[in-house]
C-alpha positions in Angstrom: -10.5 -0.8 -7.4 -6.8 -0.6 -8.3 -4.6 -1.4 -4.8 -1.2 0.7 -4.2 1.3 -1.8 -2.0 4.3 0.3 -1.6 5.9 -2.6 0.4 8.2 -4.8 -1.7 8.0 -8.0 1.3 4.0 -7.4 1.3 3.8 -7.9 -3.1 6.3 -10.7 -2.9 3.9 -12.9 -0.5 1.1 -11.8 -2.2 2.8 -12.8 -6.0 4.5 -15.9 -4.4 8.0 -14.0 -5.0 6.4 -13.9 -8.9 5.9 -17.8 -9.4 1.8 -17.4 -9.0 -0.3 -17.9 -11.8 -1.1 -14.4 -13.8 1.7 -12.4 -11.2 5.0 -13.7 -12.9 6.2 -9.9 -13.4 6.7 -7.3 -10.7 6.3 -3.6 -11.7 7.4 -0.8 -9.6 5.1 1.9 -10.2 6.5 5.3 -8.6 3.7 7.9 -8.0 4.4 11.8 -7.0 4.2 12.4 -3.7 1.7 14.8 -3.9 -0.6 12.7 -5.2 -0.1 10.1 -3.0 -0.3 12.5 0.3 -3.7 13.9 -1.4 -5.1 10.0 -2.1 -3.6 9.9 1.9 -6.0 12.5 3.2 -8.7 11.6 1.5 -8.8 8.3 2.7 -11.4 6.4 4.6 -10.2 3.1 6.5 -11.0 0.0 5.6 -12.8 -0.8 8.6 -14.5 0.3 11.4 -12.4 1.7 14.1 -14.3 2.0 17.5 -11.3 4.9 19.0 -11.7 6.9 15.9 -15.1 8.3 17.7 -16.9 7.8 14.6 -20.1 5.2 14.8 -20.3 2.5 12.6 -23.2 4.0 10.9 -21.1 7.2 9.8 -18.3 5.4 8.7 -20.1 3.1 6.6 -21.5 6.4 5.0 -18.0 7.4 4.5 -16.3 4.5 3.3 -19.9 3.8 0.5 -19.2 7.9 -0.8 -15.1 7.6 -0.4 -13.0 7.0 -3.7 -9.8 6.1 -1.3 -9.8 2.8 1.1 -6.6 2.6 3.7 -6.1 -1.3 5.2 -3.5 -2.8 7.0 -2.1 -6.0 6.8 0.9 -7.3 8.3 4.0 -6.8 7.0 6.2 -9.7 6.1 9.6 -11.0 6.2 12.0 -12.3 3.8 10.7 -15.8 4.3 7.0 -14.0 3.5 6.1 -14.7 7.7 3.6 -12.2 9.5 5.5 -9.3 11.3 4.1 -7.7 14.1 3.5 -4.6 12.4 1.2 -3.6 9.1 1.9 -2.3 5.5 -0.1 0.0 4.3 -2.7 -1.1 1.5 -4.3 1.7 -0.5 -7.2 1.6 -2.9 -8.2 3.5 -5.3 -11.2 3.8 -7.5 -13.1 6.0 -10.1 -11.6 9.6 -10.6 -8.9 8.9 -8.6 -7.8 5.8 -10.4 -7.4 8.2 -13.2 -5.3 10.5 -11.1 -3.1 7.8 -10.1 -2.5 6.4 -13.7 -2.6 9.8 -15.8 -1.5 12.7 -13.2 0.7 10.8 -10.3 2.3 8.1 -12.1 6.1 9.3 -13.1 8.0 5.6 -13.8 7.3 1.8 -14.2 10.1 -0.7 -14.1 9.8 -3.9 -14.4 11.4 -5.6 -11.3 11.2 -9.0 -11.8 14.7 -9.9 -12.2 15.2 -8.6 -8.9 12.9 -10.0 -7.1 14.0 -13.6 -8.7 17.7 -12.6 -7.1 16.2 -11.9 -3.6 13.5 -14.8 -4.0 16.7 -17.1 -4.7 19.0 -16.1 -2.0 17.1 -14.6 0.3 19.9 -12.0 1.4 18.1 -8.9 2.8 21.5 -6.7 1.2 19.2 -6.7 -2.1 16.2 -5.4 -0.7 14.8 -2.2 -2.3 15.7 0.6 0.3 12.3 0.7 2.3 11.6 4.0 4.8 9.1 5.2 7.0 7.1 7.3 5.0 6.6 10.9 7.4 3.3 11.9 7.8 1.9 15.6 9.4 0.4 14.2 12.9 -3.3 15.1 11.4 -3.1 12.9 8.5 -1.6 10.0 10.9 -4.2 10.8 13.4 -7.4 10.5 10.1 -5.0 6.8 9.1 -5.5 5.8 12.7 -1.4 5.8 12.6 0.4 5.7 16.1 2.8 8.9 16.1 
């Protein structure tokens, strides 16, 4: 399964601001939108969400025949600490991991030097620009997303 992290905070805890072993470059990756609204709404969470009305039982079903996993994790701050709020993880796997690499993807720029600036002075000024990303209330509702 190939993971999309579109927060920069949430790939610089998980590369150790690029200093771990194997994660020493930082790629942007920028997808259409399209394609990522479509991976969107075919989602299935992660994990079992008692309020979504769905048993366990048909969700399991869902997430064994989905292609697209949505999980949340909490987002992080410049000093890589848990926020009270979650970043959006989404995988992606067979035929859709070919969508995302041959269809979606439109740029890949390495990073790395800018996260090394950020990593070393930690001022927030350098950050990539980073927006709520609008969603149509139905697709929200599917990501269990408070509107």
């Amino acid at each position: 399964m190939t993971w999309v992290k579109p927060s920069f905070l949430w790939m610089m805890y998980r590369s150790g601001w690029a200093t771990k072993p194997g994660q020493e470059r930082v790629l942007a990756v920028e997808i259409t939108r399209e394609g990522f609204d479509w991976a969107l709404d075919q989602a299935c969470p992660s994990s079992h969400e008692a309020s979504s009305g769905e048993s366990r039982e048909e969700w399991a079903l869902r997430l064994k025949r989905s292609s697209v996993r949505v999980q949340w994790d909490p987002e992080r701050s410049l000093n890589l600490g848990a926020l009270p709020y979650r970043s959006l993880q989404l995988g992606l796997s067979g035929e859709v991991s070919r969508r995302y690499v041959e269809d979606w993807t439109v740029a890949i720029t390495d990073v790395t030097s800018l996260v090394r600036e950020v990593a070393a002075t930690r001022d927030a000024g350098q950050l990539p620009d980073e927006r709520p990303y609008p969603l149509p209330a139905s697709l929200a509702a599917a990501l269990h997303i408070p509107t």
